[in-house]
N, C-alpha and C positions, 0 to 999 in steps of 0.2 A: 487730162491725164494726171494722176499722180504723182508727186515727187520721192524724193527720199529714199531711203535703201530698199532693197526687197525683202519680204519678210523672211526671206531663208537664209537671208545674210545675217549673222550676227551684229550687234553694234558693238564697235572696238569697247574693252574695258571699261576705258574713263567713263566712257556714255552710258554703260550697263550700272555702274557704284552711281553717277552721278542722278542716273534716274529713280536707283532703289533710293536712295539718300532724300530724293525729292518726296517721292511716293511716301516714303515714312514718315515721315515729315509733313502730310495731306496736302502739299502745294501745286497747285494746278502748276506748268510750264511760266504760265504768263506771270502767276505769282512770285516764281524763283526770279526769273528775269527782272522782273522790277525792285526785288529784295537786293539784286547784286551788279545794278546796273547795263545788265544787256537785254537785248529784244528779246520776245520768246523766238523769233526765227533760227537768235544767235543758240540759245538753249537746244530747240530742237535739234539743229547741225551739230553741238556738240553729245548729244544722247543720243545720236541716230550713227555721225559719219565721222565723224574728227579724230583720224589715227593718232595725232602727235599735235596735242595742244601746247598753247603757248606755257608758260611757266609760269605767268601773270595770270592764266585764268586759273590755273590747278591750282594753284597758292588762292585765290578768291574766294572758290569753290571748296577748297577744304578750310578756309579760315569762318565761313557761313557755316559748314555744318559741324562744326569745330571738332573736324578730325584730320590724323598723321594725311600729309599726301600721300603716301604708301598706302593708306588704307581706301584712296580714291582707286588704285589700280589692282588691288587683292581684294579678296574676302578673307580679312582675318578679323577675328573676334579678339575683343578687348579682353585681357583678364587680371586682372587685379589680385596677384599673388599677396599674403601679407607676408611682412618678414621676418625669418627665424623657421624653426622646426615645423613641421604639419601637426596639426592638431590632432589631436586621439581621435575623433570622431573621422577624421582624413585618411590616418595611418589603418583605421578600425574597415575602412570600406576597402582601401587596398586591398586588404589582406583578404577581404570576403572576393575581391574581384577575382582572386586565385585561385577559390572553392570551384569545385565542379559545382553547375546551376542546379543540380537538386539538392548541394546543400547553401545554398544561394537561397533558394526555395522557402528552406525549412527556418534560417535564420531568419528571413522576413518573415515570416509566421510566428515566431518569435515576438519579434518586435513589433510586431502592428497589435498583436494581441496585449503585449505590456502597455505598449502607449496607449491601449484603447482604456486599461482597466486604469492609469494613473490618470486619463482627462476625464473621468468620470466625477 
């Protein structure tokens, strides 16, 4: 008989980032395990059932895939603001984000036909 949670259980957080993080990353289970010092059995218990891991592993496991701990138990996206004012071509899409979408529409029509006639 099988072990491990049932498939309509969700896996707590940590184990959901920690698996996408693997997955992206193409490492089988056994591979992460061996990259960071635990069995795969440890890995799978941690991806599948571990509500409240230690602080030794989160810190292990976010220092491998060299991201925030925070970002082991969210999905937030990285974004790399630069610093100072927004750029015309930034403040230029605002403003179009404001247009009702047919004239959204009309200005892409615009611009895909300029850029098409300047890569010529």
């Amino acid at each position: 008989m099988p072990g491990g949670r049932p498939p309509t259980k969700p896996a707590p957080k940590f184990g959901q980032r920690m698996a996408a993080f693997r997955i992206a990353r193409s490492l089988s289970q056994r591979e992460l395990a061996e990259k960071i010092g635990m069995t795969r059995d440890q890995v799978v218990y941690y991806e599948r059932d571990a509500k409240n891991p230690s602080m030794e592993v989160v810190e292990k496991v976010a220092a491998f895939f060299s991201v925030s701990v925070s970002e082991l138990f969210n999905d937030v996206t990285r974004t790399v603001k630069k610093p100072g004012p927004p750029s015309q071509f930034t403040q230029l899409a605002e403003r179009l984000d404001q247009l009702p979408r047919s004239h959204q529409k009309a200005v892409a029509t615009m611009l895909e036909g300029y850029l098409k006639q300047v890569a010529s």
